[in-house]
DONU-513523 format. One record per residue (C-alpha): x, y, z. Coordinates in steps of 0.2 Angstrom, whole numbers, plus 2048, in hexadecimal, padded with zeros to 3 digits. Each point is the difference from the previous one (the first is absolute). Layout:
// DONU-513523
(atom (X Y Z));
...
This chain:
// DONU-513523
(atom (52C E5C B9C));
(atom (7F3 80D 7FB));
(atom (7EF 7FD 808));
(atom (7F8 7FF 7EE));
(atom (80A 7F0 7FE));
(atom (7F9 7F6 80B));
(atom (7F1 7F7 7FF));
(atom (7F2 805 810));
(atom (7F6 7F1 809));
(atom (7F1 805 7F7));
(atom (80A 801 7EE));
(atom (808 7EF 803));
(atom (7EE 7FA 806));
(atom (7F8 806 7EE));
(atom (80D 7FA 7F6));
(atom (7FC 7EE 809));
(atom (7EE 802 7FE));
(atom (802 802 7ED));
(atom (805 7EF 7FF));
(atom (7F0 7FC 804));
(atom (7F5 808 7F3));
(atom (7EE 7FA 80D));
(atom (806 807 80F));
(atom (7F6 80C 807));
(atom (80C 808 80B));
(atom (7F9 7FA 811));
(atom (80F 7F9 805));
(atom (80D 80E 7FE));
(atom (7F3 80C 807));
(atom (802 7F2 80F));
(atom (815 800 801));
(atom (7FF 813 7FF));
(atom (7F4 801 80E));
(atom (80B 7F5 809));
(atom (810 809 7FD));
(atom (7F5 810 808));
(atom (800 7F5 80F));
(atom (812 7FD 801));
(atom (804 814 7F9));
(atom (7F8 805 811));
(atom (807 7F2 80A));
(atom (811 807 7FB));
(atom (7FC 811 804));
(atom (7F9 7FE 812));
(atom (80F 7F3 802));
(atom (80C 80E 7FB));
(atom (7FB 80D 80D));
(atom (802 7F3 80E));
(atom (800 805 814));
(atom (7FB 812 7F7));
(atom (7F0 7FB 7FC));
(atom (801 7F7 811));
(atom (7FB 7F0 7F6));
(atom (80D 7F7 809));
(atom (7FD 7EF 80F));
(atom (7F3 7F6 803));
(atom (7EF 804 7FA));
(atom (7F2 802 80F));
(atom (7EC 7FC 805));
(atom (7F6 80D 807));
(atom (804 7F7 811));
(atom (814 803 7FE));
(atom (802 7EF 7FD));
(atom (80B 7F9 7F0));
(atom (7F5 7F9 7F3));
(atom (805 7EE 7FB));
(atom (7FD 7F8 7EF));
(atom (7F9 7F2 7FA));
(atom (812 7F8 7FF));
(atom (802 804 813));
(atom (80D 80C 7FC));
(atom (801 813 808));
(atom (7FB 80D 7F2));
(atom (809 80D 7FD));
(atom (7F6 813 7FE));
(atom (809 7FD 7EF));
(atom (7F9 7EF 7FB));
(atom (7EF 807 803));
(atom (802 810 7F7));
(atom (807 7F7 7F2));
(atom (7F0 7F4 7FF));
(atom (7F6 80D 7FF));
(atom (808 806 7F1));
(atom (800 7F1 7F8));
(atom (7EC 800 803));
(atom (7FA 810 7FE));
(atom (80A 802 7ED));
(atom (7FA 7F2 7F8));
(atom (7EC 7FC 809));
(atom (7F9 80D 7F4));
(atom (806 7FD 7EF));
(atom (7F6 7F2 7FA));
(atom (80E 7F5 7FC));
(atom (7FE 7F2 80D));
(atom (7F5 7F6 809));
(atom (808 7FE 810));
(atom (810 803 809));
(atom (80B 7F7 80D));
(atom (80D 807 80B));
(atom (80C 7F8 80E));
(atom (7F9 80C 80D));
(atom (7EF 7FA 7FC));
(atom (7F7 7F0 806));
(atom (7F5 800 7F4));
(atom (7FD 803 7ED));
(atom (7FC 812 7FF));
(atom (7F1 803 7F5));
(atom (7FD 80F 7F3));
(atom (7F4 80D 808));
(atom (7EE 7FF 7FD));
(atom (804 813 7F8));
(atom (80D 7FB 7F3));
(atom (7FF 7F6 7F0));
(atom (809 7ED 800));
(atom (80B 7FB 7F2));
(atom (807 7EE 7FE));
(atom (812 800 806));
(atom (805 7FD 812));
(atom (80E 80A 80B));
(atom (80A 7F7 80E));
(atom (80E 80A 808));
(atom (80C 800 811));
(atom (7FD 814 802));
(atom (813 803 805));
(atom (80C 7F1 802));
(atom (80E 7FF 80C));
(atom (7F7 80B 80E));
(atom (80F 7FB 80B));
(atom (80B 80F 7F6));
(atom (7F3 80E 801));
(atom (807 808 810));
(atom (811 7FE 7F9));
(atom (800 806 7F1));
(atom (802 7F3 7F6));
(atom (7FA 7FB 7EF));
(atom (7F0 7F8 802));
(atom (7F2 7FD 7F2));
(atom (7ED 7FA 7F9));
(atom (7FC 7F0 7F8));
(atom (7F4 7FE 7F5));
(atom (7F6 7F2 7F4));
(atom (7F3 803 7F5));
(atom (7F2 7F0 7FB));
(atom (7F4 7FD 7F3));
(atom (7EF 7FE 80B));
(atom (7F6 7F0 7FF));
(atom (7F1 804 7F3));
(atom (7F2 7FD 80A));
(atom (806 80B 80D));
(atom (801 80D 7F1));
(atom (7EF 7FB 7F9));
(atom (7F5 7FF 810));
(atom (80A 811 808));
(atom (7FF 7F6 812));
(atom (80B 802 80F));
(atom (812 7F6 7FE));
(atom (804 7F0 809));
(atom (812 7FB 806));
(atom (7FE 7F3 7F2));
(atom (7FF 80E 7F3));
(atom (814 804 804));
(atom (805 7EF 800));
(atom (80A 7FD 7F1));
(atom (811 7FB 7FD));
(atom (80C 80B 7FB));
(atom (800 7FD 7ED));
(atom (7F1 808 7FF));
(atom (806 811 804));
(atom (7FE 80D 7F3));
(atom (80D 80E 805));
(atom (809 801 810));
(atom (80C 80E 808));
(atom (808 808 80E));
(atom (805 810 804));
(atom (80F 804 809));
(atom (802 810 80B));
(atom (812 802 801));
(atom (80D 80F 7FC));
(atom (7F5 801 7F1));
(atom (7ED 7F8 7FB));
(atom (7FF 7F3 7F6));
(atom (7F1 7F6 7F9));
(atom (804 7ED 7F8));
(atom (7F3 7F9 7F7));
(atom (7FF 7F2 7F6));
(atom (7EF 7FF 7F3));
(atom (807 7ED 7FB));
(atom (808 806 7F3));
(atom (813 804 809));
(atom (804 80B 80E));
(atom (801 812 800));
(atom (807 80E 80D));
(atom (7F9 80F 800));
(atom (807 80F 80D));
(atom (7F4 80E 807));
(atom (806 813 7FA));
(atom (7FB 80A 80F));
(atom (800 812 7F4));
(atom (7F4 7F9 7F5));
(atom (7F8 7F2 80C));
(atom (802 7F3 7F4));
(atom (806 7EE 7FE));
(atom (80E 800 7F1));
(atom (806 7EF 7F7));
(atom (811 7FE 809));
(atom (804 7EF 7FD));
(atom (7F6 7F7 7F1));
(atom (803 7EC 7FC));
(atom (809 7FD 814));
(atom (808 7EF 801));
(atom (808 7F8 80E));
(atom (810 7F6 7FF));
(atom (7FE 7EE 7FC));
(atom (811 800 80F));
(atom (801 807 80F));
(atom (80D 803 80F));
(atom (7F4 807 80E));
(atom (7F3 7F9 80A));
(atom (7F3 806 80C));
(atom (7F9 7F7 810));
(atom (7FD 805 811));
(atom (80F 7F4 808));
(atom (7F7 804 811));
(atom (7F3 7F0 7FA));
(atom (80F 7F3 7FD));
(atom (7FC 7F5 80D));
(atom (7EE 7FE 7F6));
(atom (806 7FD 7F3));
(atom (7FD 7F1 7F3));
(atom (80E 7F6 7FD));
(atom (800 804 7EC));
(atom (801 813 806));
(atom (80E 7FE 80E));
(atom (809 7F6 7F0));
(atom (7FE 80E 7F4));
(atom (807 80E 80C));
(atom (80D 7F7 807));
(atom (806 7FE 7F0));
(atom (800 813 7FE));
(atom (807 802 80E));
(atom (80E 7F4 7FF));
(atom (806 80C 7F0));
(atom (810 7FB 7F7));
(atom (805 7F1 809));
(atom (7EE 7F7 7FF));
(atom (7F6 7F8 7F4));
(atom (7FA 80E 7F7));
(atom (814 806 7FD));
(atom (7FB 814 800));
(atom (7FD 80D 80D));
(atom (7EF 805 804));
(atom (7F9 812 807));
(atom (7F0 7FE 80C));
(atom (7F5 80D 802));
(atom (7EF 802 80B));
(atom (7F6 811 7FF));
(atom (7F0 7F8 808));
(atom (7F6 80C 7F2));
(atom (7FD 7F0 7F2));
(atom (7FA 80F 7F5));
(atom (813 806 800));
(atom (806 7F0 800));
(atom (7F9 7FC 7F0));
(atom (804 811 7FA));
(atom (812 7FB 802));
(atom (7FE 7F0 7F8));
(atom (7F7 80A 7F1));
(atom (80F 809 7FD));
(atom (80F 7F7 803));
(atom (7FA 7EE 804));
(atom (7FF 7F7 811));
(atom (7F5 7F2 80A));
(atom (7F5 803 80C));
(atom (7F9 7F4 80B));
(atom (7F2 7FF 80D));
(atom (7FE 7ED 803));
(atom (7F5 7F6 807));
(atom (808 7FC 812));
(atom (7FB 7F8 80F));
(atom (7FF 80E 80D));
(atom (7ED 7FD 7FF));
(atom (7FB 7F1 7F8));
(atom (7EE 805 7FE));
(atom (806 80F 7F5));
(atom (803 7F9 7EE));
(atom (80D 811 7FD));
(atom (801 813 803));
(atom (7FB 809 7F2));
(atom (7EF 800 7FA));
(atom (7FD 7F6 7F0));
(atom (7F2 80D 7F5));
(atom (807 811 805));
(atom (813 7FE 803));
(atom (806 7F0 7F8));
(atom (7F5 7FD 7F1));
(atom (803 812 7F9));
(atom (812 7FF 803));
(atom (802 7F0 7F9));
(atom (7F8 808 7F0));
(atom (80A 80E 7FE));
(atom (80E 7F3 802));
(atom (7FF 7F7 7F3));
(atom (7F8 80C 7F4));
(atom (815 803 803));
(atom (804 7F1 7FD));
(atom (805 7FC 811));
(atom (7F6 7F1 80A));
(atom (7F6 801 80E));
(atom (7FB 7F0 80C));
(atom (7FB 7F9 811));
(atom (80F 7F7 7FE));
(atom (7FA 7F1 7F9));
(atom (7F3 806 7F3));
(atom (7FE 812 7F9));
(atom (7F7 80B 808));
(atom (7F5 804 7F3));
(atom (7F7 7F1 800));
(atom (7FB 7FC 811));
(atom (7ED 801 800));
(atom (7FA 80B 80E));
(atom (7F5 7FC 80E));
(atom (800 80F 80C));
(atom (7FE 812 7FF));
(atom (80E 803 80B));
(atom (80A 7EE 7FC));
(atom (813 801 804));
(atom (80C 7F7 7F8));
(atom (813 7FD 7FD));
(atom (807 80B 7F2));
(atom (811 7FE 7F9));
(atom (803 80B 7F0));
(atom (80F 808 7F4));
(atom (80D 7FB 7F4));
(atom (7F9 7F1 7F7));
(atom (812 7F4 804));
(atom (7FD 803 811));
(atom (7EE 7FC 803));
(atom (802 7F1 7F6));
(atom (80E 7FB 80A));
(atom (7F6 801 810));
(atom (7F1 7F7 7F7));
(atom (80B 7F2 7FC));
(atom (808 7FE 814));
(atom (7EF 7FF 803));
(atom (7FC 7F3 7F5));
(atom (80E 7F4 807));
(atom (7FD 7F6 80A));
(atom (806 806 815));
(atom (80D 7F6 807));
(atom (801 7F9 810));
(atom (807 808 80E));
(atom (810 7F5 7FE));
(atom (803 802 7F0));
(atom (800 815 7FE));
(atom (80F 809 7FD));
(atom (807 807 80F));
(atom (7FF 811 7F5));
(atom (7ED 7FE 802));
(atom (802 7FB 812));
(atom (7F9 80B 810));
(atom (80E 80A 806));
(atom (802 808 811));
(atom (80D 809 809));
(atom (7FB 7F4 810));
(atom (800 7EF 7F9));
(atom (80A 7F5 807));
């Protein structure tokens, strides 16, 4: 199709604001800012080992840098951060940021005007795949700030981000694949917009995406089984037992380790995903962290009609109370989830009484 026939991200942004005749254009000057970010990202990802901007990232002593989530950081994940920061401190649209490789909430520059949104954001999602090539991505979630934050112009507090997801105002990820895309959701639907690199915009691909209500795929990392909850060993055994099981059809798994190209899946064809709750570590309520990886996803999720939960409540509605709070994230075709919410529900049988199906198996029993 022509170029002229598609709608670009700043097009499809005006043709949204004139639904509300009092906006002041703030906020699309904020998603463009942050599509900037991800643009970049995309470009320094594309050069790769080139650019040398591959492996871990380094201190001045040699040593790896850590971040607040104990995890390694890759020269990437920095990089990426940066971007993130850098593109959208100056514009006047916010009051504050927060970012997975930060520990705190970063504040707008002394320098710089502040505005009354806030930005949360995992920089680059499924670091694990950057030195391998595979797709990997940015999360984002944009929040109304409290008002007397916006009023007084003082430093943000942790509090300040803690709202629950329903409170989100537009949420999105980009994915940086064999092609660049941008998913947004402003709450009203979900739109998929893919980056033209010969005129270095983002052009409306996929207007009005819907995920199946059905699904025959699943994604989990199977390495976790022996954690698992019982209402999630249930559900996959189920999948697993195909044909001849309860569920009386074939199931296809899948596991990327990138949630941002899992969801992407699930956005065009369908799918659930699931990162439970487990008890690998029973102080760690989940994985994936609740204000910049789950809650923006479950938006987008649901904006397309799929459902997005812990596993026994949606997602959306958990009220936060950490920066960095993780938590169990089970999301995709809405059958599905609801499905796993229900098994959750019931009530757990007694060792005695569960199906052999459901049963630990070993190659070594006796």
């Amino acid at each position: 199709m022509p170029i002229t026939h598609r709608l670009t991200l700043t097009q499809y942004l005006i043709q949204e604001r004139r639904r509300y005749p009092n906006s002041k254009g703030e906020f699309n000057a904020l998603i463009l800012d942050v599509a900037l970010a991800c643009k970049a990202i995309a470009r320094t990802v594309a050069f790769g080992e080139l650019a040398g901007v591959l492996g871990n990232h380094s201190a001045d002593d040699g040593d790896k840098t850590i971040n607040v989530q104990g995890e390694v950081q890759k020269k990437l994940d920095v990089m990426s951060n940066n971007y993130f920061i850098h593109l959208n401190e100056w514009g006047g649209h916010l009051a504050g940021m927060a970012s997975e490789e930060e520990e705190l909430p970063y504040q707008i520059p002394a320098q710089y005007p502040r505005g009354k949104y806030l930005l949360v954001f995992d920089p680059l999602d499924g670091s694990s795949n950057i030195d391998v090539n595979v797709s990997i991505g940015s999360i984002f979630s944009i929040l109304r700030a409290p008002e007397d934050a916006i009023a007084s112009g003082r430093d943000l507090v942790e509090a300040d981000f803690f709202q629950p997801g329903v409170k989100q105002v537009a949420a999105g990820y980009a994915l940086y694949g064999p092609t660049t895309m941008l998913i947004l959701t402003l709450g009203n639907g979900v739109s998929g917009f893919t980056l033209d690199p010969t005129v270095g915009e983002f052009m409306q691909t996929h207007p009005s995406i819907k995920i199946p209500e059905d699904t025959n795929e699943f994604a989990i990392n199977a390495s976790n089984s022996r954690f698992w909850e019982y209402p999630i060993k249930r559900y996959v055994d189920e999948c697993l037992a195909g044909k001849t099981g309860a569920r009386g059809r074939d199931f296809n798994m899948r596991w990327i380790a990138s949630m941002v190209a899992e969801a992407h899946r699930i956005m065009m064809r369908g799918g659930v995903f699931l990162y439970p709750r487990d008890n690998k570590d029973p102080n760690m309520a989940g994985r994936l962290r609740l204000l910049y990886e789950a809650n923006p996803m479950g938006f987008l999720i649901e904006q397309a009609g799929g459902r997005a939960s812990t596993g026994s409540e949606p997602i959306l509605n958990v009220q936060p109370t950490g920066l960095h709070q993780r938590i169990g994230f089970v999301f995709g075709s809405k059958n599905e989830v609801e499905r796993i919410e229900r098994y959750h529900a019931e009530p757990v049988p007694k060792k005695d009484d569960i199906n052999p199906l459901f049963a630990e198996r070993s190659l070594f029993r006796d």
